[in-house]
C-alpha positions as CSV (number, residue, x, y, z in Angstrom):
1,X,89.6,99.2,126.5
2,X,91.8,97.3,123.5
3,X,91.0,100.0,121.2
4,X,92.2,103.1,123.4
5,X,94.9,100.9,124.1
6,X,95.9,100.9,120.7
7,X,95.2,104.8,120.2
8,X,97.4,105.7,122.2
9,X,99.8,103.4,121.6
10,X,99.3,104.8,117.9
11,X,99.5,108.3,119.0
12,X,102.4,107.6,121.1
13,X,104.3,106.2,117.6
14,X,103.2,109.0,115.3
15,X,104.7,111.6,118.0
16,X,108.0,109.9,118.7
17,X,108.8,108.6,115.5
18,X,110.3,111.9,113.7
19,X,112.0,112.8,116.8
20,X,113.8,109.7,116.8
21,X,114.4,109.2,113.3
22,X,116.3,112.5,113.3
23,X,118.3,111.2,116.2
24,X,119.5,108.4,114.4
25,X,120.2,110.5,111.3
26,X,122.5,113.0,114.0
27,X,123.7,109.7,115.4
28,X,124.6,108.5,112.1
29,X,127.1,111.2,110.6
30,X,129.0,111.5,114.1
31,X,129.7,107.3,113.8
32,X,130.5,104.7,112.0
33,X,127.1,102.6,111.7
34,X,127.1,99.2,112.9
35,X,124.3,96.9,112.3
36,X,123.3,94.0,115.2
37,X,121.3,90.7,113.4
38,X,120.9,87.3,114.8
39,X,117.7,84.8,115.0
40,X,116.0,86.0,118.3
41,X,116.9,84.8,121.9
42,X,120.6,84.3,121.0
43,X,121.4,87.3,122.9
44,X,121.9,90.2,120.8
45,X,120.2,92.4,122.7
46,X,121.9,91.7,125.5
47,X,125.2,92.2,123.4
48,X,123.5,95.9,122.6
49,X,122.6,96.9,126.0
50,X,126.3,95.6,126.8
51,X,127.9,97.7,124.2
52,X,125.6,101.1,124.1
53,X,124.5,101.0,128.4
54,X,121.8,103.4,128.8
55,X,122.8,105.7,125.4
56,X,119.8,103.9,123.5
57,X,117.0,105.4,121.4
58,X,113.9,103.0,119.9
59,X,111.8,103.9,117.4
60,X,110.1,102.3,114.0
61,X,111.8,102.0,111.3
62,X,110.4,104.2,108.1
63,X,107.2,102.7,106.9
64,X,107.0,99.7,109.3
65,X,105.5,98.9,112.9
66,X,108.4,97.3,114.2
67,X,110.7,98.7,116.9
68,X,114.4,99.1,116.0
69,X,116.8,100.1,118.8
70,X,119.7,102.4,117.8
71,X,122.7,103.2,120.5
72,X,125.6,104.9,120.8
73,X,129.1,103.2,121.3
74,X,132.9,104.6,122.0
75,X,135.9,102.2,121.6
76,X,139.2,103.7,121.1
77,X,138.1,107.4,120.9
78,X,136.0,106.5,118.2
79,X,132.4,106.6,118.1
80,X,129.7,103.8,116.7
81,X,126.3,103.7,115.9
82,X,125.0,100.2,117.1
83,X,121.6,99.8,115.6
84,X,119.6,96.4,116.9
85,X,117.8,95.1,114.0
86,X,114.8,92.3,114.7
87,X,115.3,89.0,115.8
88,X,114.7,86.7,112.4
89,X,115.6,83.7,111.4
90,X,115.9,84.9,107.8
91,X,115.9,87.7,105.1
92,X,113.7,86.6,102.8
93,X,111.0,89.1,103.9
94,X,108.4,86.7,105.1
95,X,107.3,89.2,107.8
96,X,107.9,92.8,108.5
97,X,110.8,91.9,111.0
98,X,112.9,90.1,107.9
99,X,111.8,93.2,105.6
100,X,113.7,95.7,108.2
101,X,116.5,93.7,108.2
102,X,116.8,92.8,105.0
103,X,116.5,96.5,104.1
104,X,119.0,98.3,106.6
105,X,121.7,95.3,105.5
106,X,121.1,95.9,102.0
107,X,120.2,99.7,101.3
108,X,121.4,101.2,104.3
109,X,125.0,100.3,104.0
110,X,126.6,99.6,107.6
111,X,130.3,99.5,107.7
112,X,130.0,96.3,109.8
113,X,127.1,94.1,110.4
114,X,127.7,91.6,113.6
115,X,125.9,88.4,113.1
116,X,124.8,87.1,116.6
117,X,125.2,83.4,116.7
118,X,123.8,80.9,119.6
119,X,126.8,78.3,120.0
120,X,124.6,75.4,121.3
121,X,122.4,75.9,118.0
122,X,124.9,76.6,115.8
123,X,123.6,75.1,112.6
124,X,120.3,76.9,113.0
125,X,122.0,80.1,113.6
126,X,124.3,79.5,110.1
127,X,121.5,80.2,107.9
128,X,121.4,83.5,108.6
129,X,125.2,84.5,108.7
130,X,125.0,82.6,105.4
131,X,122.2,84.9,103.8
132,X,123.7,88.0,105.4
133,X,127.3,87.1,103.4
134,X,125.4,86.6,100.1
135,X,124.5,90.7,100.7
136,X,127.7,92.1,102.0
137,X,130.6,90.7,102.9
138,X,131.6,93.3,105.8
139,X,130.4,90.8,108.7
140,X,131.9,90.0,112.1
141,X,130.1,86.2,113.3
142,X,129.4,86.9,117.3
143,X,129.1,83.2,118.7
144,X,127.4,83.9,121.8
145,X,126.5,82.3,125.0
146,X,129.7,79.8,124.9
147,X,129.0,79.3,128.5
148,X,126.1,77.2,127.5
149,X,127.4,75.3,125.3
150,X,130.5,74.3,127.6
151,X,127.5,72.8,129.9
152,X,126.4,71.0,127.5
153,X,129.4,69.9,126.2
154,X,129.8,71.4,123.1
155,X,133.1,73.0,121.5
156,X,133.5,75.0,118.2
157,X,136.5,75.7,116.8
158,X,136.0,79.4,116.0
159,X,139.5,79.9,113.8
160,X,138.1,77.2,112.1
161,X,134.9,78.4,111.7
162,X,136.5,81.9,110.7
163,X,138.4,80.1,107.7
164,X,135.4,78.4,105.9
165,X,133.5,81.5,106.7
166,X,135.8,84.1,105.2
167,X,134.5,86.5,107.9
168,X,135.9,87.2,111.6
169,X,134.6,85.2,114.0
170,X,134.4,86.2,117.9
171,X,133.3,84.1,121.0
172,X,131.6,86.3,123.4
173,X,129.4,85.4,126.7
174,X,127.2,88.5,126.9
175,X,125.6,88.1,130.3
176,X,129.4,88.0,131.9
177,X,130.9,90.5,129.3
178,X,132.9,88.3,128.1
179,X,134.6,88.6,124.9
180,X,133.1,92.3,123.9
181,X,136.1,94.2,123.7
182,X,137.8,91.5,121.2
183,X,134.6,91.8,119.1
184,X,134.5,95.5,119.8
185,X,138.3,95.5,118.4
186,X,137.4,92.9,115.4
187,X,134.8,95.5,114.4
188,X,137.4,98.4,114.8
189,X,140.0,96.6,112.3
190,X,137.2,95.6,110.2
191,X,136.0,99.2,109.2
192,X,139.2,100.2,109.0
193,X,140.7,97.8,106.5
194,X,139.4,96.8,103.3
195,X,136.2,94.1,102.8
196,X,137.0,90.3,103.6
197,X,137.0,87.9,100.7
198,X,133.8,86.4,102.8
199,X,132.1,83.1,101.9
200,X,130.5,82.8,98.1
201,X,127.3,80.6,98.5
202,X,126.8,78.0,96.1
203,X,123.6,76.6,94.9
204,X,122.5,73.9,92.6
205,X,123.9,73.9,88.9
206,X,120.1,74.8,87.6
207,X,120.1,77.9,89.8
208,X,123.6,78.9,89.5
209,X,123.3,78.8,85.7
210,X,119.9,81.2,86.2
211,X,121.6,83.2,88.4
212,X,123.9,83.6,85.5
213,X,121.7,84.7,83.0
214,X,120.4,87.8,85.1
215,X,123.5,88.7,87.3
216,X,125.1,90.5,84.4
217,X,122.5,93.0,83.7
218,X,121.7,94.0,86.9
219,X,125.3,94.2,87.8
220,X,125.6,96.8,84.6
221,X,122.2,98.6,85.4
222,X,123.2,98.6,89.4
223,X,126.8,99.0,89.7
224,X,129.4,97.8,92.1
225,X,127.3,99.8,94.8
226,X,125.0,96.9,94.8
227,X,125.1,93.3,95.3
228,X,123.1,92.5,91.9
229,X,123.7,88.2,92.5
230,X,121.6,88.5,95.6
231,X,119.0,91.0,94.0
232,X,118.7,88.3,91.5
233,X,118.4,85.9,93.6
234,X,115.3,87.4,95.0
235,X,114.4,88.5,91.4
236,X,113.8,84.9,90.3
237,X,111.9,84.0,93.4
238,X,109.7,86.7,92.5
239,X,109.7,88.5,95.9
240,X,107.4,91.6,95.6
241,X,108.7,93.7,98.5
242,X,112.4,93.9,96.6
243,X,111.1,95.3,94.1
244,X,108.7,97.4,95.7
245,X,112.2,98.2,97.8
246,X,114.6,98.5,95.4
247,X,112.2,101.2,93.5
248,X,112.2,103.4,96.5
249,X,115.4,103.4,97.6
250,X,117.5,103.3,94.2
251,X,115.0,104.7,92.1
252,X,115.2,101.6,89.3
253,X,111.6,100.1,88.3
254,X,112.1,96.5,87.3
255,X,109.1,96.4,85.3
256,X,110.1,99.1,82.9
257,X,113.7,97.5,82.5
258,X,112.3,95.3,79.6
259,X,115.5,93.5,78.8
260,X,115.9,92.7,83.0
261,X,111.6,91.1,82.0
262,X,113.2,89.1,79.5
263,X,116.0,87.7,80.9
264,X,113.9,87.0,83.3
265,X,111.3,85.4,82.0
266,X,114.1,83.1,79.8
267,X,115.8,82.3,83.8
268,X,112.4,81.0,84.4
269,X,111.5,78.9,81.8
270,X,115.2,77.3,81.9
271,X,114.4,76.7,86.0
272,X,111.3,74.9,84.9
273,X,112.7,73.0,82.2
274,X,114.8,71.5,85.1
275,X,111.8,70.1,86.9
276,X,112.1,73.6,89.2
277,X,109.2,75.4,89.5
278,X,108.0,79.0,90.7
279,X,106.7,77.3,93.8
280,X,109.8,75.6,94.4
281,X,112.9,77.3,93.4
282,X,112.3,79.2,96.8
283,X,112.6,75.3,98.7
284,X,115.7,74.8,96.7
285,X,117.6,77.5,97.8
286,X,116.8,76.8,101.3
287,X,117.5,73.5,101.1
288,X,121.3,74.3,99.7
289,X,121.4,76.5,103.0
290,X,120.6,74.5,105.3
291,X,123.1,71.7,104.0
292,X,125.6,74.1,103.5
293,X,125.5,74.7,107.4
294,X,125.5,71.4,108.4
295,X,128.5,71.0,106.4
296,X,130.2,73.9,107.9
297,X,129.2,73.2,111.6
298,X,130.3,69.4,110.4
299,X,133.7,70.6,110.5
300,X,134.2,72.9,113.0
301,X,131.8,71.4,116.2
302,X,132.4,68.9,118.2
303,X,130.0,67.5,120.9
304,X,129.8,64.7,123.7
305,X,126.3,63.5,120.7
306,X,125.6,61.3,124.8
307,X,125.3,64.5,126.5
308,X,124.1,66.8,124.0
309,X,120.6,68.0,124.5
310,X,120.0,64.7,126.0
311,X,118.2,66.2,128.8
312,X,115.8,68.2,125.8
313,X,115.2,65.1,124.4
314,X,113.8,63.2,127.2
315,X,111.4,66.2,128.3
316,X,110.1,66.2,124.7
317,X,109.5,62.7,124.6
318,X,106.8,63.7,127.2
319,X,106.0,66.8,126.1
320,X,105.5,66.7,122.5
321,X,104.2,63.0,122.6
322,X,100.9,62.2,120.5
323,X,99.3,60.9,123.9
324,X,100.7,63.0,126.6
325,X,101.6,66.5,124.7
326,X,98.3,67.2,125.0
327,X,96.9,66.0,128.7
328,X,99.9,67.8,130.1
329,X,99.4,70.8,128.3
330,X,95.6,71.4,129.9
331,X,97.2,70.2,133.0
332,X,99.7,73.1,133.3
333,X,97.2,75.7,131.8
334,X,94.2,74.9,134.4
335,X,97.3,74.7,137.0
336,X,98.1,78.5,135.9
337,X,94.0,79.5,135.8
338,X,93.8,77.8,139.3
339,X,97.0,79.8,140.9
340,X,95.3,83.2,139.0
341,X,91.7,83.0,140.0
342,X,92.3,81.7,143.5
343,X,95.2,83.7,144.4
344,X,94.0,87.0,143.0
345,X,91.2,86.5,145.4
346,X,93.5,87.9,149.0
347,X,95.3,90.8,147.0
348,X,91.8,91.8,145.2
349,X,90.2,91.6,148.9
350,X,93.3,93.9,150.2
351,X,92.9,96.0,147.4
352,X,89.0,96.6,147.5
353,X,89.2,97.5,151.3
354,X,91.5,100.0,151.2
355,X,90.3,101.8,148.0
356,X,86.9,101.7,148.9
357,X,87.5,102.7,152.8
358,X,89.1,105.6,150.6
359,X,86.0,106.1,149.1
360,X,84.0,106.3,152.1
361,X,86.2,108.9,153.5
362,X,85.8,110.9,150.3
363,X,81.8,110.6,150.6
364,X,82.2,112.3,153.7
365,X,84.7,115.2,153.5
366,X,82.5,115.7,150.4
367,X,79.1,115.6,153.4
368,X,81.0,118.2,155.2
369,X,81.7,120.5,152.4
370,X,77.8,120.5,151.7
371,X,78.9,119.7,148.1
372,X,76.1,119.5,145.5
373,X,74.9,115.9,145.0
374,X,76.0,115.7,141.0
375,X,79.6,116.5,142.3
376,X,79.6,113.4,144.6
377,X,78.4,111.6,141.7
378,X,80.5,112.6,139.2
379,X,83.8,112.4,141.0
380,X,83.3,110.2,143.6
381,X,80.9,107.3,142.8
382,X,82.0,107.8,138.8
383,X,85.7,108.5,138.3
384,X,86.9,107.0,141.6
385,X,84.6,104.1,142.2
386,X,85.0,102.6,138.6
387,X,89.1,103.5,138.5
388,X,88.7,101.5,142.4
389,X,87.0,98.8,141.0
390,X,89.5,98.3,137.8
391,X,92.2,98.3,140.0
392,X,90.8,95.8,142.7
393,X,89.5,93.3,140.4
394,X,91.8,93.2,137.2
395,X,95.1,94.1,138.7
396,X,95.8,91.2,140.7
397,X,94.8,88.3,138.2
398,X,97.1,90.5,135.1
399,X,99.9,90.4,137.9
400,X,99.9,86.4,138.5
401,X,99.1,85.2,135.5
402,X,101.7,87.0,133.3
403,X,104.7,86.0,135.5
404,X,103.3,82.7,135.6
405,X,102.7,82.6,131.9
406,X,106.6,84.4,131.7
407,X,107.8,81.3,133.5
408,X,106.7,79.0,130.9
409,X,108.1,81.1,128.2
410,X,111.5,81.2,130.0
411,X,111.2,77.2,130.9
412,X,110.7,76.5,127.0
413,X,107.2,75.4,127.3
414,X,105.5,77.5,124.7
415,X,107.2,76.6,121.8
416,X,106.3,73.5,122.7
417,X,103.1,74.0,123.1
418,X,102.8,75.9,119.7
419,X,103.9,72.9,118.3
420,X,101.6,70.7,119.5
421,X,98.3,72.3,118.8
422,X,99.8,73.4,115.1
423,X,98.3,70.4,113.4
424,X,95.1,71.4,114.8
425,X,95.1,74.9,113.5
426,X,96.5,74.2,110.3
427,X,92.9,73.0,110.3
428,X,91.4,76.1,110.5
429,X,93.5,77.6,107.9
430,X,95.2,79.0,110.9
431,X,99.0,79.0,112.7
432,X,100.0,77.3,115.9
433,X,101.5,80.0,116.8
434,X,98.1,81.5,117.8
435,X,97.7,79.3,120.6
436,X,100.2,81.4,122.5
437,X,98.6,84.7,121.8
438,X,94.8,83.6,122.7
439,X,96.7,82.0,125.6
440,X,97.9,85.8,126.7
441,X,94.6,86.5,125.5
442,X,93.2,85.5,128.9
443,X,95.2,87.8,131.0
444,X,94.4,90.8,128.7
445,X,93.1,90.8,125.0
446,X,95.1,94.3,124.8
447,X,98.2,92.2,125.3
448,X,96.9,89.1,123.1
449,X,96.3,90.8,119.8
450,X,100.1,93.2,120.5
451,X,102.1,89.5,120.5
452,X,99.9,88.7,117.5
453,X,103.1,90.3,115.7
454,X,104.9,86.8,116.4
455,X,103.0,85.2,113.4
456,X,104.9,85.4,110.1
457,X,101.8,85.5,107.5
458,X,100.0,88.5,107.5
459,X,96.8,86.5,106.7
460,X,97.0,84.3,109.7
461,X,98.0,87.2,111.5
462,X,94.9,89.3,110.9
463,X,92.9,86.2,111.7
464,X,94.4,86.0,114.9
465,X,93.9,89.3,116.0
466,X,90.2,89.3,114.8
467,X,89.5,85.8,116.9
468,X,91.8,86.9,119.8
469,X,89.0,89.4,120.9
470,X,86.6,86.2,121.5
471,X,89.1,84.8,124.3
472,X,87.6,86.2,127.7
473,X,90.1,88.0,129.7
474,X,90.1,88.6,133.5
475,X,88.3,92.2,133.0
476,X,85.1,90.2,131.4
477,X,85.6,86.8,133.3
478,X,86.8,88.5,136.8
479,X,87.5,86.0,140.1
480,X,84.6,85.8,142.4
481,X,85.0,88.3,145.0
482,X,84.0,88.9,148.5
483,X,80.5,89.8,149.0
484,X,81.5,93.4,150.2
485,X,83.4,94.2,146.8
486,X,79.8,93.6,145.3
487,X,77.9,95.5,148.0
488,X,80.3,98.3,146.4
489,X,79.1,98.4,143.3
């Protein structure tokens, strides 16, 4: 069953993914291109569906198994190409999501990129408009879901924020509509004139000075096409996909650029002379990101620090706790296995009843047509009975147990419940994150080993899909049923 699911789900890529690449190449010479980023569930696809309606195409990007949504936009008579990247909460390519974001920002050259911000997480969401600057400087900051952070009681000064960004920033509430058509404008003025001045990301004097000692070359090699202090940047952490990604898409091997080997080689050895390793330099320029946000949300956000996220805190307090995480976590799980295998018991019953009185009546009409008996068999007692069974017995548990497991997600549970069994999987070699697929695992493996994509390493990831297949799901651990379903079979 998983492996015809993914089949077809394979086929069904492979047949749709020219037709819809050449859509967005038509879509792309009748508009301006306008790239949606953000960290995911801040609300940029809601921002998309706002802006494009129904005019939406999905498709993977080139070379990748992730799903990027492209739509069509009109503002003023004029028309844009609104492509939704992946959610990520960075562009340092630890995952195939950051890879196709980090590409179409970089390589693909939209004349606007609109980085969706969450304004009761603020400071989380900065690191991203932060790396997304240090590539182009044609960004528009959405600050999204203001509504939520009036609630809780927080207010940020977005002219401020604009200032010690360099950027435009816009304060939108998607699910109202609020605030679209000023972004919509912002984006409008923004193609039109020329590129904001935009914030110039500092680091440490040790990397700074590195950065130095590369920048020059590449900028002479690349041009003013392409941001060469960023390409070094990723150069010195030693990032294989950019150069794997700058070879394809500009043509220029850094291996056979000797001189570019040298330099950096020498940017190394100078970073490690400063006590900065290989291992490390990649922590240190984190680190001066995420202190360069809390700087910048330092000055621009105010909060009630009595009321903010106090209610958060005292549910994780229970939640998270080393004695109680735990015990409350089984609790709510064998709660959800309790609602699914009792109460699939009176819609499998319903279910069984009718589709086999169905197949009763077909036994006969087939009697009365003197039909040969291999027929009957064939049809009636093979295709029918088994697709009557499926139905009956695996239909009902998949359709209370994924709302139920939906509710959790949408409560905030999961995360939480990631992070308490991630000391345990760490373990195994393993991530946390795994709990929540073998979790899904038990309504259907099929859907299991698809959110397997949630896991950043592509080793852990392959380990969870492998070991996700050993979780039983309702269709091999199905809910007792009434003794006529099994008279049935």
């Amino acid at each position: 069953m998983l492996l015809y699911v993914r089949m077809m789900n394979w086929k069904r890529r492979r047949k749709s993914k020219g037709k819809d690449r050449e859509a967005y190449d038509i879509n792309m010479e009748r508009g301006e291109i306008v790239a949606l980023a953000g960290n995911p569930n801040v609300g940029k696809s809601t921002v998309f569906n706002a802006l494009t309606g129904l005019n939406q195409h999905t498709g993977n990007w080139t070379g990748k198994t992730v799903d990027t949504a492209f739509g069509k936009c009109n503002f003023h008579g004029k028309d844009y190409v609104m492509v939704d990247l992946p959610g990520t909460y960075s562009l340092m390519a630890h995952s195939a999501e950051e890879e196709v974001a980090r590409n179409f920002i970089c390589f693909e050259h939209p004349q606007a990129t609109i980085v969706v911000c969450d304004a009761t997480c603020l400071e989380r969401n900065l690191n991203l408009v932060l790396q997304t600057l240090e590539i182009t400087k044609r960004v528009v900051v959405c600050v999204n879901l203001l509504d939520e952070a009036k609630k809780k009681k927080i207010f940020i000064d977005l002219d401020q924020l604009s200032k010690e960004l360099g950027v435009p920033v816009v304060g939108t509430s998607a699910r109202s509509k609020k605030g679209l058509d000023d972004l919509l404008m912002t984006v409008e003025v923004l193609t039109k004139n020329s590129e904001p001045v935009g914030f110039q990301m500092k680091y440490i004097k040790p990397i700074e000075d590195a950065i130095a000692m590369v920048e020059p070359h590449l900028s002479k090699k690349l041009g003013q096409e392409w941001n060469s202090r960023w390409i070094a940047i990723r150069l010195l952490e030693e990032d294989p996909s950019m150069m794997e990604e700058l070879n394809r898409y500009i043509g220029y091997d850094v291996a056979q650029d000797h001189v570019l080997v040298q330099r950096l080689n020498d940017a190394k050895a100078y970073l490690e002379s400063c006590d900065i390793t290989q291992d490390s330099i990649k922590d240190k320029i984190v680190s001066c990101l995420v202190i360069t946000a809390e700087g910048i949300c330092t000055n621009v956000m105010t909060c009630n620090k009595v009321c903010c996220h106090k209610r958060d805190r005292k549910i994780d307090r229970y939640l998270t706790n080393r004695w109680t995480g735990i015990p409350i976590m089984i609790a709510l799980l064998a709660l959800i296995f309790w609602l699914t295998i009792s109460g699939a018991n009176y819609p499998s019953q319903v279910l069984s009843e009718g589709l086999f009185w169905v197949q009763d009546r077909l036994t006969d009409f087939f009697m009365w047509m003197n039909a040969p008996a291999w027929l009957h068999g064939a049809l009636v007692l093979g295709v029918y009975r088994v697709l009557a069974w499926v139905v009956s017995v695996m239909l009902p548990p998949m359709a209370i147990f994924f709302p139920l497991f939906t509710l959790l997600e949408d409560f905030g549970y999961l995360p939480r419940v990631a992070f308490n069994l991630d000391h345990y999987f760490k373990k195994a070699n393993t991530c946390g994150k795994q709990a929540l697929t073998m979790c899904m695992g038990f309504g259907c493996n099929a859907a299991g080993v698809v959110g397997c994509k949630i896991i950043d390493s592509p080793r852990e990831r392959i380990i969870a899909m492998l070991t996700n297949n050993f979780v039983p799901c309702n269709g091999r651990l199905p809910p007792p049923l009434l003794e006529k379903q099994r008279m049935h079979l």
